[in-house]
PADRENRO-302004 format. One line per 3 residues: number of its first residue (from 1); their letters; for each residue x, y, z of C-alpha. Coordinates in nm, 3 decimals, always signed. Layout:
% residues N
NUM	A	X Y Z  ...
% end
This chain:
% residues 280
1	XXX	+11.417 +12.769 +9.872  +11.502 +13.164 +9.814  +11.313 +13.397 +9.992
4	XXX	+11.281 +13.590 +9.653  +11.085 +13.285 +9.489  +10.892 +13.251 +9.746
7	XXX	+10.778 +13.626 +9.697  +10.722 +13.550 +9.352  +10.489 +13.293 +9.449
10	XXX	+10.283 +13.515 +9.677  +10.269 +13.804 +9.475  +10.280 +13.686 +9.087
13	XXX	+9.908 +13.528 +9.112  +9.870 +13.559 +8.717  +10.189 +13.373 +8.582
16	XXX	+10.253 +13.011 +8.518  +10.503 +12.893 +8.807  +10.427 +12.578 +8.915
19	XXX	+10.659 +12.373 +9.210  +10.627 +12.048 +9.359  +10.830 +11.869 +9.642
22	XXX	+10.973 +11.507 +9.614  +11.286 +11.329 +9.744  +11.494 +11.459 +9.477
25	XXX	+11.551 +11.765 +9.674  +11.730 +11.889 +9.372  +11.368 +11.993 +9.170
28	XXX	+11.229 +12.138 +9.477  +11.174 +12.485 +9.354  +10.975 +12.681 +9.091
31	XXX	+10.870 +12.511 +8.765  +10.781 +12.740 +8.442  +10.626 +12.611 +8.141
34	XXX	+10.934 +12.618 +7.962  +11.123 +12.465 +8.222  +11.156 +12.076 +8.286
37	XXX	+11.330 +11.881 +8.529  +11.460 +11.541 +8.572  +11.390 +11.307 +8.847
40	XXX	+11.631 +11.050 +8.768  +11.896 +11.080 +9.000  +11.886 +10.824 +9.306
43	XXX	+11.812 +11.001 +9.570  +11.499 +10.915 +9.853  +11.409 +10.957 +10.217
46	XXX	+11.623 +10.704 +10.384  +11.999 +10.642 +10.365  +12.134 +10.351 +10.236
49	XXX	+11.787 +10.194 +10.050  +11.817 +9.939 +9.816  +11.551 +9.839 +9.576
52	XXX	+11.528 +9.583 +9.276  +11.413 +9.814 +8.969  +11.270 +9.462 +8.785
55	XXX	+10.993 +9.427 +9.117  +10.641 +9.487 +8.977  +10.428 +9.626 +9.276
58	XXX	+10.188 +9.426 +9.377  +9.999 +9.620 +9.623  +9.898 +9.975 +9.551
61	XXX	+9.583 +10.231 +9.750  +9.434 +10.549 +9.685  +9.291 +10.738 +9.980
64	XXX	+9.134 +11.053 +10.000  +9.194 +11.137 +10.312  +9.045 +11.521 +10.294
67	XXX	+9.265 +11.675 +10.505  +9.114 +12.046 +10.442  +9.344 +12.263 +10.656
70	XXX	+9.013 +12.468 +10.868  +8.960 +12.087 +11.015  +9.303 +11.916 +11.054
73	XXX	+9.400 +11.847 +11.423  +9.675 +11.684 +11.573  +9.428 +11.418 +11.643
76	XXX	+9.329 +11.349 +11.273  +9.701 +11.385 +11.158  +9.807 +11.124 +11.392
79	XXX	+9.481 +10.854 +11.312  +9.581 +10.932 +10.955  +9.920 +10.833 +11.045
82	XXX	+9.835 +10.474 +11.218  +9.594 +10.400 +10.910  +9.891 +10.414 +10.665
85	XXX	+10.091 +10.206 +10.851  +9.789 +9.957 +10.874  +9.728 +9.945 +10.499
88	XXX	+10.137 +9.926 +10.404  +10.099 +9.909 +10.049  +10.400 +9.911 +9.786
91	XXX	+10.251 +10.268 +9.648  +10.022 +10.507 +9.815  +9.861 +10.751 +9.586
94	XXX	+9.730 +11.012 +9.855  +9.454 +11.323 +9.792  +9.320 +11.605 +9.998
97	XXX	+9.661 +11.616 +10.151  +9.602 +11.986 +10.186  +9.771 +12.050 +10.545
100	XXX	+10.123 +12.092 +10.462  +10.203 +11.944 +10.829  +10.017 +11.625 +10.765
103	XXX	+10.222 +11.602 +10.434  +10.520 +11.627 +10.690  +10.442 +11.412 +10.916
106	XXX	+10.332 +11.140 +10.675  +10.746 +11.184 +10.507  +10.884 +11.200 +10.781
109	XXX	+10.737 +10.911 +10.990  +10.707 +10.647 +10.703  +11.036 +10.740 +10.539
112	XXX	+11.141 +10.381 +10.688  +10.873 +10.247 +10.456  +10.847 +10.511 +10.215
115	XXX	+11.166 +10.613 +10.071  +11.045 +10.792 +9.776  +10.767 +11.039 +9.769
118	XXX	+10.650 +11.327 +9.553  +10.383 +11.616 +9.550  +10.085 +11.764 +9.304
121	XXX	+10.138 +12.117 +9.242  +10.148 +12.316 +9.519  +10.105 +12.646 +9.358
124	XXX	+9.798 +12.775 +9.578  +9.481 +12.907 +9.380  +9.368 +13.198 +9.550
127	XXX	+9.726 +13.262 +9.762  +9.532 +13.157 +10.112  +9.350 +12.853 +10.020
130	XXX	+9.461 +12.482 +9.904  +9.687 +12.352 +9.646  +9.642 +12.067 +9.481
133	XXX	+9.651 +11.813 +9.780  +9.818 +11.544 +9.593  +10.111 +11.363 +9.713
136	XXX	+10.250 +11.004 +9.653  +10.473 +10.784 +9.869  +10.662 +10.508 +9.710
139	XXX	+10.875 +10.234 +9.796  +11.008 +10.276 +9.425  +11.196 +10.525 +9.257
142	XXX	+10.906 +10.794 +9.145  +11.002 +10.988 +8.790  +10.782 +11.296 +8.722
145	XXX	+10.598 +11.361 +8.418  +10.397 +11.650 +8.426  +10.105 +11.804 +8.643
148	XXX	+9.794 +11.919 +8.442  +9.534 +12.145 +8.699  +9.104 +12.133 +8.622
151	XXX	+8.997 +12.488 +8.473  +8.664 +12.616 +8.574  +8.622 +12.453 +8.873
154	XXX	+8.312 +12.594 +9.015  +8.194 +12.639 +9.408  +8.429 +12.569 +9.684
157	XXX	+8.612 +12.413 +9.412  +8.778 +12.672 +9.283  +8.931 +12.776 +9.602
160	XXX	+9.183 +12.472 +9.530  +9.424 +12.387 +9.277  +9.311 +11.988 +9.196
163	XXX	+9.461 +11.837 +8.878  +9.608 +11.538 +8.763  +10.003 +11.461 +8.850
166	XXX	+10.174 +11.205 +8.587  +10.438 +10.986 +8.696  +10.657 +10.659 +8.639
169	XXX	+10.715 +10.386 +8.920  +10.950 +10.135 +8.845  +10.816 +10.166 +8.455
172	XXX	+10.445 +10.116 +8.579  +10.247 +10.455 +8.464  +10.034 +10.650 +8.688
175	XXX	+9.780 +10.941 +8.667  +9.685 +11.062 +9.022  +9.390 +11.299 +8.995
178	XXX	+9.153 +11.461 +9.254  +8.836 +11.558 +9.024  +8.557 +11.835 +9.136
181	XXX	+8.336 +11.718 +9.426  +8.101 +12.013 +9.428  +8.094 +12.095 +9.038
184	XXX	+7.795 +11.981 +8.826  +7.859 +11.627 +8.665  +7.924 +11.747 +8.283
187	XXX	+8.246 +11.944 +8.472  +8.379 +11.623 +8.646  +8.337 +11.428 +8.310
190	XXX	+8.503 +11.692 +8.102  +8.816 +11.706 +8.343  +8.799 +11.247 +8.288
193	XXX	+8.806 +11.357 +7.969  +9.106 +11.577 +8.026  +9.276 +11.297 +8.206
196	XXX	+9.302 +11.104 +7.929  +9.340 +11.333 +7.602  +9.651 +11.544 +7.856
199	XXX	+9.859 +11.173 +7.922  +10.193 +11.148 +7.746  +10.140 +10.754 +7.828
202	XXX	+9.981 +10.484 +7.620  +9.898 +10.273 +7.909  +9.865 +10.341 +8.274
205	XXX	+9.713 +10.343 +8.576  +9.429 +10.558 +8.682  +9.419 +10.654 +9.018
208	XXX	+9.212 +10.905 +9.296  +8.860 +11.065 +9.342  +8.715 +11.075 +9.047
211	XXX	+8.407 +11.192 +9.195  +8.151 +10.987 +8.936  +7.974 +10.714 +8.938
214	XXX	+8.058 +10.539 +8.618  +8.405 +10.693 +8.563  +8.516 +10.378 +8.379
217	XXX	+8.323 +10.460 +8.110  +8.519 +10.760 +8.036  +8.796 +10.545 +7.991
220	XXX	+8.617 +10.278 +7.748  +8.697 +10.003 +8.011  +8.448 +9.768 +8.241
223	XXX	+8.389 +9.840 +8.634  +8.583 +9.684 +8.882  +8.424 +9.755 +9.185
226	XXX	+8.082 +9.794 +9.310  +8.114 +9.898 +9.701  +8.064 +10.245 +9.736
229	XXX	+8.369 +10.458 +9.847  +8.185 +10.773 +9.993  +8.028 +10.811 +10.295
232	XXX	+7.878 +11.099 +10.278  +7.720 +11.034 +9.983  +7.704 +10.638 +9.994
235	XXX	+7.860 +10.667 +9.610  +8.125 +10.463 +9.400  +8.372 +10.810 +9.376
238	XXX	+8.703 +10.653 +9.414  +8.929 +10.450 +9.168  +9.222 +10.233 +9.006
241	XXX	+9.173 +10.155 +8.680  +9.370 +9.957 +8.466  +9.447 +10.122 +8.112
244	XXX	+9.707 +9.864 +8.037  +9.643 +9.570 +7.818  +9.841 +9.308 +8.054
247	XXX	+9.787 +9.407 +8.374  +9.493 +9.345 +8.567  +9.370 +9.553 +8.898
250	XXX	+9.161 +9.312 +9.187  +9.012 +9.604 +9.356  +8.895 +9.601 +9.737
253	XXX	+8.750 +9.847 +9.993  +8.903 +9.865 +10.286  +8.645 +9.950 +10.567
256	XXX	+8.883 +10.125 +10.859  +8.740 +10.328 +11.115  +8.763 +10.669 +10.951
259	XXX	+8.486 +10.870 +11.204  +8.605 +11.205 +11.213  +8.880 +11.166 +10.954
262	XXX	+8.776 +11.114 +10.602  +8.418 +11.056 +10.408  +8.633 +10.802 +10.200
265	XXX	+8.716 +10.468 +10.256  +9.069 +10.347 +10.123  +9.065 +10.124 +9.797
268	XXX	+9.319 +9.856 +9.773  +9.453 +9.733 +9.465  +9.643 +9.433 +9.349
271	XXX	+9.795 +9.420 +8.990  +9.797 +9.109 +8.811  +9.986 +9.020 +8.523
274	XXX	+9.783 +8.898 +8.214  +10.053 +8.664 +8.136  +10.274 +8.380 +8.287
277	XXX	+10.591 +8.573 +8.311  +10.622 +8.983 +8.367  +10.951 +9.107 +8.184
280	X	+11.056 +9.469 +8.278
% end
């Protein structure tokens, strides 16, 4: 990328630029408002990858693995490392990715696995602090929809840029979020609200730390887990939910040694088709 975006970046704090990263290498720069981009074209991490567009994956997770830069070590990167390969889902819908070498390392070392990956805004709130910390890794072709950011974050909060990043996976819909942790509860349900009144999709996938108890209800749908998903706060604050009428999500926790790494446990989720036979 130009050195003179890159200044623009840095010094432009009050304008609308917005970038991401993702194997299309093409769209790696500067995104305006006005400006869209198209993630179509076949390109992903690993030479030579063939996939079958009709597959409907089966196994998808969401970790937060709160990665805050100020507490990343070489140490943490590398456990984080070993736990993805553990878990080896079809999708892995990733927050609190906010050390730009863990994002790295997690490309570059699962691109075997991982051909396809793709980034929440990384437009940094306050210049110094933490983008958005949102970043997906696919075995499937990942199309980009839009990325919305939470206003009025409050507390340490707002020294982030969290939001909600919309995209398309082999025609299964998606809406990664990373909601307020600190902020008062009628904040974290205004920005589920957001989630679903800002979606260009009619049904989709909900996915990420949603950071409330009874998010479900926000989306007019039933639980589908009751295992708590916080540590710290031995809470129910991680998701997938199923917004689509014939697909199912069996949801699971998956209890890995995280000491020292992350306050959430990874959930597992395996989609389901409502009916016999699953046409794409």
């Amino acid at each position: 990328m130009c050195i003179l975006s890159r200044l623009r970046r840095l010094c432009c704090r009050n304008n609308k630029h917005r970038y991401i990263i993702s194997s299309n290498y093409d769209n790696n720069d500067i995104i305006t408002d006005e400006e869209q981009f198209e993630l179509l074209k076949p390109y992903n991490n690993c030479n030579n990858y063939r996939y079958n567009q009709n597959y409907l994956p089966e196994k998808i997770v969401s970790w937060n693995i709160n990665d805050v830069i100020c507490f990343s070590t070489p140490y943490s990167r590398e456990i984080i490392l070993k736990r993805l390969k553990i878990i080896n889902a079809d999708i892995i819908f990733l927050q609190g990715v906010f050390n730009n070498d863990t994002r790295t390392l997690i490309i570059d070392n699962l691109k075997e696995i991982y051909q396809y990956y793709i980034t929440g805004d990384l437009y940094q709130q306050y210049s110094v602090f933490e983008h958005s910390g949102l970043l997906i890794i696919s075995k499937y072709p990942i199309i980009f929809n839009k990325f919305i950011p939470f206003q009025n974050q409050s507390s340490i909060d707002k020294l982030c840029n969290k939001g909600v990043l919309y995209v398309t996976i082999n025609k299964i819909n998606f809406a990664l979020a990373h909601c307020s942790y600190y902020s008062d509860i009628k904040l974290i349900e205004t920005e589920l609200s957001l989630i679903k009144e800002e979606s260009s999709f009619n049904e989709y996938f909900v996915v990420g730390s949603l950071q409330h108890s009874e998010a479900y209800k926000s989306f007019n749908i039933s639980s589908n887990n009751r295992c708590y998903t916080n540590i710290d706060k031995q809470s129910i604050n991680d998701y997938i939910l199923s917004l689509y009428q014939h697909l199912n999500i069996i949801i699971n926790i998956s209890y890995l040694d995280i000491t020292h790494i992350s306050y959430n446990y990874p959930i597992i989720g395996h989609i389901r088709s409502n009916t016999f036979e699953y046409n794409l």
